[in-house]
C-alpha positions in Angstrom: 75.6 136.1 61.9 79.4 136.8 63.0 81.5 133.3 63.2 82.6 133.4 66.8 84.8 131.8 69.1 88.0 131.3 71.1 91.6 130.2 70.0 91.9 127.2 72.4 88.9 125.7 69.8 90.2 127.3 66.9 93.7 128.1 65.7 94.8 131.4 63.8 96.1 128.6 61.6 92.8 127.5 61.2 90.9 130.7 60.9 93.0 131.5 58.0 92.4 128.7 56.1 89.1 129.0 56.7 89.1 133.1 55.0 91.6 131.5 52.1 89.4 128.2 50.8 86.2 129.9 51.2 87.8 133.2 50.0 86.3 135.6 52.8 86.0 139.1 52.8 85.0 140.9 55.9 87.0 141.7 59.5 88.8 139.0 61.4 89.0 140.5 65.2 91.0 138.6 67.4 91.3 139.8 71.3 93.2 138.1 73.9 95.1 139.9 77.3 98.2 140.5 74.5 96.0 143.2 72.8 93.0 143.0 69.9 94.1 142.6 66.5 92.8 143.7 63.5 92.5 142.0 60.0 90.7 143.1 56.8 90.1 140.4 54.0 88.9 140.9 50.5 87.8 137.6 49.1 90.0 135.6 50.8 93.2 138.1 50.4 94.7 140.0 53.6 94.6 143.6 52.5 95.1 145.6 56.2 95.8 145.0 59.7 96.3 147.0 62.5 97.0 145.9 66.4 95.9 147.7 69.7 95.4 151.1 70.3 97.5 151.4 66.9 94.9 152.2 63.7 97.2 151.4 61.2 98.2 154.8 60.0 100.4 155.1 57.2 102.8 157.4 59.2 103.2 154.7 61.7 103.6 152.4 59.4 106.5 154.1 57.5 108.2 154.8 61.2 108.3 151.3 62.3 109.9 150.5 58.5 112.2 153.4 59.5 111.6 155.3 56.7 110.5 158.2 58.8 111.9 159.8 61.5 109.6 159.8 65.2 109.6 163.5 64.8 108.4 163.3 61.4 105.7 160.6 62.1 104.2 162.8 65.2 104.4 166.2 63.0 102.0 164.5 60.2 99.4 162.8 62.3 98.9 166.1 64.2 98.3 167.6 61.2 94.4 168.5 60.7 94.8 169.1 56.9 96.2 165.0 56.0 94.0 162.4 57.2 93.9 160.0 53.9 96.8 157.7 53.7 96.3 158.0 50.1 97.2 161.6 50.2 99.6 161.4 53.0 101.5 158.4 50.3 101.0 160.9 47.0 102.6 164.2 49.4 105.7 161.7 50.6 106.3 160.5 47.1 106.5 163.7 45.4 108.4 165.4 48.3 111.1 162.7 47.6 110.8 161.1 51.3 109.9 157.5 50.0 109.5 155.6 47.2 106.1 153.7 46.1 107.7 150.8 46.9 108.9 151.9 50.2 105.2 152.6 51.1 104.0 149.1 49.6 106.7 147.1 51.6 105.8 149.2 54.6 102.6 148.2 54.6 102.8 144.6 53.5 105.7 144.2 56.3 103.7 146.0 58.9 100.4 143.4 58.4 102.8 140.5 58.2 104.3 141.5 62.0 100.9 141.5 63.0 99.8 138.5 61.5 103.0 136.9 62.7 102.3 137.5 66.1 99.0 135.8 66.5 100.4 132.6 65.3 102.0 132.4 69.0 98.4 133.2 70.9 97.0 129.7 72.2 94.0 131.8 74.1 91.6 134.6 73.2 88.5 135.3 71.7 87.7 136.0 67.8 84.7 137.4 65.9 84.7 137.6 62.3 82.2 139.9 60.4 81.2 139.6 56.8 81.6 142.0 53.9 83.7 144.6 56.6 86.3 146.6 54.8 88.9 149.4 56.3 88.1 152.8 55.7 88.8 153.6 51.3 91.6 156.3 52.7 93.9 153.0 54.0 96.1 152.1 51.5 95.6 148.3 51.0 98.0 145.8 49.8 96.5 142.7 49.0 98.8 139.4 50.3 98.1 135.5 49.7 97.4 133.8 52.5 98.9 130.6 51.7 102.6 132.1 52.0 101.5 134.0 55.0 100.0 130.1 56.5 103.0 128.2 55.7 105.6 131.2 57.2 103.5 131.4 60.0 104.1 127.4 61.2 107.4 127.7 60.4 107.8 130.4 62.9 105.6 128.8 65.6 108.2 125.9 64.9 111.0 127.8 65.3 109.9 130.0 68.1 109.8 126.4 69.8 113.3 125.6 69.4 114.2 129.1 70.0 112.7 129.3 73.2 114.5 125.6 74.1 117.8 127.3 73.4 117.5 130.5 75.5 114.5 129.8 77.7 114.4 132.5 80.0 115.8 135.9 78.9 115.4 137.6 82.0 118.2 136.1 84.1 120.8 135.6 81.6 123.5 138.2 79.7 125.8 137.9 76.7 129.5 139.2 76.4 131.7 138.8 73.1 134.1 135.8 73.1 137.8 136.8 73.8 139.0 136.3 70.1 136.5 137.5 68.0 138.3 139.1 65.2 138.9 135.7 62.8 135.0 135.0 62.7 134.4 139.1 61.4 136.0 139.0 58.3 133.5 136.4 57.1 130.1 137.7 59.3 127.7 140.3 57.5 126.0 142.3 60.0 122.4 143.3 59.2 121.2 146.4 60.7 118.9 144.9 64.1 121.9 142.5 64.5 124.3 145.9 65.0 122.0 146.9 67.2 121.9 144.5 69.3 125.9 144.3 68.9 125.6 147.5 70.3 124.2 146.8 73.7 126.1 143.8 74.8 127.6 144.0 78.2 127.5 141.9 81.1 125.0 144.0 83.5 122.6 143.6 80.5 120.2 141.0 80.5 119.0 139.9 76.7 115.4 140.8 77.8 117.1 144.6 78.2 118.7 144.8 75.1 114.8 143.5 73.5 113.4 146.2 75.4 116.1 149.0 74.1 115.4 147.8 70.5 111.6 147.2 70.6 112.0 144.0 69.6 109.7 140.8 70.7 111.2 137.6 72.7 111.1 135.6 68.9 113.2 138.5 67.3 116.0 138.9 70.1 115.9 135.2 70.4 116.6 134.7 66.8 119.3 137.1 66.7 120.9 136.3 69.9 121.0 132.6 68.7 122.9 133.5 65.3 125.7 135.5 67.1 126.1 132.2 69.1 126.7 130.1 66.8 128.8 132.2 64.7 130.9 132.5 68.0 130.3 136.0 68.5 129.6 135.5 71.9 128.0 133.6 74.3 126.4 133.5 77.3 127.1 134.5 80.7 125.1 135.5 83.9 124.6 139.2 84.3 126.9 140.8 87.1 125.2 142.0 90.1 121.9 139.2 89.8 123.2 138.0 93.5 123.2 141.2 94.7 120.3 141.0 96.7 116.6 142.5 95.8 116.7 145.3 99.2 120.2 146.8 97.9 119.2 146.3 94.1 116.1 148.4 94.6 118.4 151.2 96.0 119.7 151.4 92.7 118.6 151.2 89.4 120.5 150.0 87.0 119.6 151.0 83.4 120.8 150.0 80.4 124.2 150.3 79.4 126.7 150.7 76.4 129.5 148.3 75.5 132.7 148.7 77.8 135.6 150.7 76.6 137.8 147.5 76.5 135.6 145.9 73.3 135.5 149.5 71.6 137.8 148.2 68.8 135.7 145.1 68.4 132.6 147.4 67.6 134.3 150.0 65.8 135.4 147.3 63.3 131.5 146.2 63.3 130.8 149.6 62.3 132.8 149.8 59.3 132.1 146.4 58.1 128.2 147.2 58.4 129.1 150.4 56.7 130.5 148.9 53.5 127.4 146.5 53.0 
């Protein structure tokens, strides 16, 4: 019989510890109104997840990692002829597009966002089967659970303060500070930071820059947070939020690009994240 139940009784915390001591193979399947996740254990190892309408293909994988171009990911799942991730991993390799590491930390890094995410659902029901394994053409990359426990309440702990910090992302902006240039010759950019960088302006929110980057409220908080206390910039309300909601539905405002006046600011962001 499946071991059943809902998250408000049970914690993912719990339900891991649960496929680690007793060292569990089969399918954990956990659906709430976030989406259903997916995750595979052999004997007590996770060795695949996937999320949603998402079946954990190796293309996707490898795009999210940004190893592949969208282009690139769309021609090869089209294709009839490579349905194995196996094969699709052995065709990349020899073609010179990845590395076997590239594909292993793709994978591992994919699961781990997954698995990351369900530490923040309080609600929703979970099933998990016995003895159910992925598919043998999933390319599986077996992680301890105990790192994967311990990372996952530090980030539920985090996400906490996080949230105290910037609580609502929706009604609130960010602009650099007026002298900015002392803190950059000792701040190393990594790539989601510069993209973030890249979307500051007043009339956007920090939920709109999230949305730009595909990144979740935990990742754009955690960022955002950084830059602010490295004095990057800071907070301010978004111009035009008084406007009011009949004359704001006129027009839609869409996301926009840094003003001319901080170009030099961002061009010197540019070349410092360009000698890393």
């Amino acid at each position: 019989m499946a071991l059943k139940g809902n998250l408000r009784d049970f914690s993912t915390t719990q339900l891991l510890n649960l496929v680690n001591l007793a060292r569990k193979t089969g399918l954990l399947t956990i659906q709430s109104q976030s989406g259903t996740a997916r995750l595979y254990f052999r004997e007590g190892k996770l060795i695949h997840a996937n999320m949603g309408s998402e079946d954990g293909h190796l293309a996707h994988m490898l795009l999210k990692a940004g190893k592949l171009s969208a282009d690139q990911a769309k021609t090869i799942q089209t294709r009839a002829e490579v349905r194995s991730d196996k094969q699709l991993g052995l065709l990349l390799m020899n073609a010179g597009y990845v590395t076997q590491d590239d594909i292993v930390q793709s994978v591992k890094n994919y699961m781990l966002d997954i698995v990351y995410t369900l530490f923040e659902w309080n609600e929703g029901q979970f099933q998990f089967d016995q003895n159910m394994l992925p598919s043998d053409d999933r390319i599986a990359v077996p992680i301890n659970l105990e790192n994967v426990i311990m990372e996952g309440s530090r980030r539920i702990q985090e996400s906490e303060r996080l949230q105290d910090e910037l609580p609502d992302l929706s009604s609130v902006a960010l602009r650099f500070t007026d002298n900015p240039d002392a803190r950059l010759r000792n701040i190393n950019l990594s790539v989601e930071e510069w993209r973030v960088i890249s979307f500051i302006n007043p009339r956007n929110t920090i939920k709109q820059i999230a949305q730009s980057n595909n990144m979740d409220d935990f990742q754009i908080r955690k960022i955002v947070y950084g830059m602010l206390q490295a004095g990057l910039v800071e907070l301010t309300r978004p111009e035009g939020m008084a406007v009011p909601a009949a004359a704001a539905g006129r027009r839609r405002r869409g996301i926009e690009r840094p003003p001319a006046v901080k170009r030099n600011v961002v061009e010197r962001l540019i070349d410092r994240i360009k000698r890393i």
